[in-house]
C-alpha positions as CSV (number, residue, x, y, z in Angstrom):
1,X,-10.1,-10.0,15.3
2,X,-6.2,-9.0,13.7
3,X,-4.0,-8.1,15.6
4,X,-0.7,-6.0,14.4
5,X,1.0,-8.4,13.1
6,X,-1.6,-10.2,10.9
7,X,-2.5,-6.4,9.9
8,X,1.0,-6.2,9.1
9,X,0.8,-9.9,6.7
10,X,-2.0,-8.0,4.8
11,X,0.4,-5.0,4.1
12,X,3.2,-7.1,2.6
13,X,0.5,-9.8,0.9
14,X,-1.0,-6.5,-0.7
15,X,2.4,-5.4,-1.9
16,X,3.3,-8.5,-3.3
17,X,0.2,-8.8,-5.2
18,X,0.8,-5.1,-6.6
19,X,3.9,-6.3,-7.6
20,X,2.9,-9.7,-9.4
21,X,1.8,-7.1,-12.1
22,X,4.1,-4.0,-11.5
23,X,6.5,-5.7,-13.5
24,X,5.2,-5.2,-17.1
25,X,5.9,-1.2,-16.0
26,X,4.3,2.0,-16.5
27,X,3.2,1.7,-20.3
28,X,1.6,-1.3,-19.5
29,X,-0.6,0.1,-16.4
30,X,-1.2,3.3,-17.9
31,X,-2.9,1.2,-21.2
32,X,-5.0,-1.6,-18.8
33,X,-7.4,-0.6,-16.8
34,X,-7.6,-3.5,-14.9
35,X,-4.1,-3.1,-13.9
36,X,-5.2,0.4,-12.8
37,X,-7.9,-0.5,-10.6
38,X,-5.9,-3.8,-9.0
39,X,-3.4,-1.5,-7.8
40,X,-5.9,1.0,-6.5
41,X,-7.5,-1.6,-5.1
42,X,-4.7,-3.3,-3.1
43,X,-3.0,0.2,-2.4
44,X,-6.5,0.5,-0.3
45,X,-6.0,-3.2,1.4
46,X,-2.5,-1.2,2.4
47,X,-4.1,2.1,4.0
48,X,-7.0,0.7,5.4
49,X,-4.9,-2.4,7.1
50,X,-2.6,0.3,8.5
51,X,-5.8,2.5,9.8
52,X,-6.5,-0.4,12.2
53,X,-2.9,-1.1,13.7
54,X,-3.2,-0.3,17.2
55,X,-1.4,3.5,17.9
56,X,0.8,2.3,20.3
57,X,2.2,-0.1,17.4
58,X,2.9,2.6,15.0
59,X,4.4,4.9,17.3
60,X,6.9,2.0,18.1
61,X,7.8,2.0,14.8
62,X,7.7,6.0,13.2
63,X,10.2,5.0,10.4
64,X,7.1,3.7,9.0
65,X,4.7,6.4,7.2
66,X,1.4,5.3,8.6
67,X,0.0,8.7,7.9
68,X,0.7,8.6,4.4
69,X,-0.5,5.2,3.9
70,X,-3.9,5.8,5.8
71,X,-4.0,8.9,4.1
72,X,-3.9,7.4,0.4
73,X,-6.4,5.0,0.9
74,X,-8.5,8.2,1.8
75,X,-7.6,9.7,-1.0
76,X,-8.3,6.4,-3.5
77,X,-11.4,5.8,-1.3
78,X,-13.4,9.0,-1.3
79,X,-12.1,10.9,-4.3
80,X,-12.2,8.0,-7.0
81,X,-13.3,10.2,-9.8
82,X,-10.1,12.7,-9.0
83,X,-7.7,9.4,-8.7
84,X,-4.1,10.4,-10.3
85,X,-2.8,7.6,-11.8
86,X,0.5,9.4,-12.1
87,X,0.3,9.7,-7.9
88,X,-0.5,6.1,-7.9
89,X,2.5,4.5,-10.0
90,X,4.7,6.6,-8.0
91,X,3.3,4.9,-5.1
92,X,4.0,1.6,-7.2
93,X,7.4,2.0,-8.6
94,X,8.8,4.7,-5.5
95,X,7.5,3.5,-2.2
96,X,6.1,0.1,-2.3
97,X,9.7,-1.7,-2.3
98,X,11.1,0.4,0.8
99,X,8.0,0.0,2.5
100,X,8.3,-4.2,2.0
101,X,11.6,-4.1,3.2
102,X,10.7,-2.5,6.6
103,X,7.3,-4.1,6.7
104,X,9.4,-7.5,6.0
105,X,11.9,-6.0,8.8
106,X,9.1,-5.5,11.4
107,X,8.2,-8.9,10.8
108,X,11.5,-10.6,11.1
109,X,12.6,-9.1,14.7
């Protein structure tokens, strides 16, 4: 079984893989579809690897926003056919590269 800190690997490998493509920006992923659903896809890897961190992990570390995380992958999980894509490059552009700095922070210490 993972423990936190492998959990944690699969958080920033996840990001980094979002990011291999992130690059060609928004026009690009709103007109490919298969950029679409590998985000979607590895935004779940992200929320669901965060869902099995162990609590008292994440409460040593609030800075983070486990909530949101877990709660996206919910979102991207269970409502597929309602899946804004607008929601999702936010995600993408906004809050992937703070949360691979304190992911990469956690990490280092």
């Amino acid at each position: 079984m993972k423990d936190d800190v492998e959990r944690l690997k699969d958080i920033r490998d996840a990001i980094e893989k979002i990011e291999t493509y992130a690059g060609r920006g928004r026009k690009a992923f709103e007109a490919d579809e298969l950029l679409q659903v590998w985000a979607v896809h590895h935004l779940q890897i992200i929320g669901e690897a965060a869902s099995k961190l162990s609590e008292e992990f994440m409460l040593s570390h609030p800075d983070v926003p486990w909530s949101k995380m877990i709660g996206m992958r919910n979102v991207l999980v269970h409502d597929y056919a309602g899946i804004d894509l607008d929601i999702v490059w936010a995600a993408v552009e906004g809050d992937l590269p703070e949360l691979k700095g304190r992911i990469n922070s956690i990490l280092g210490s």
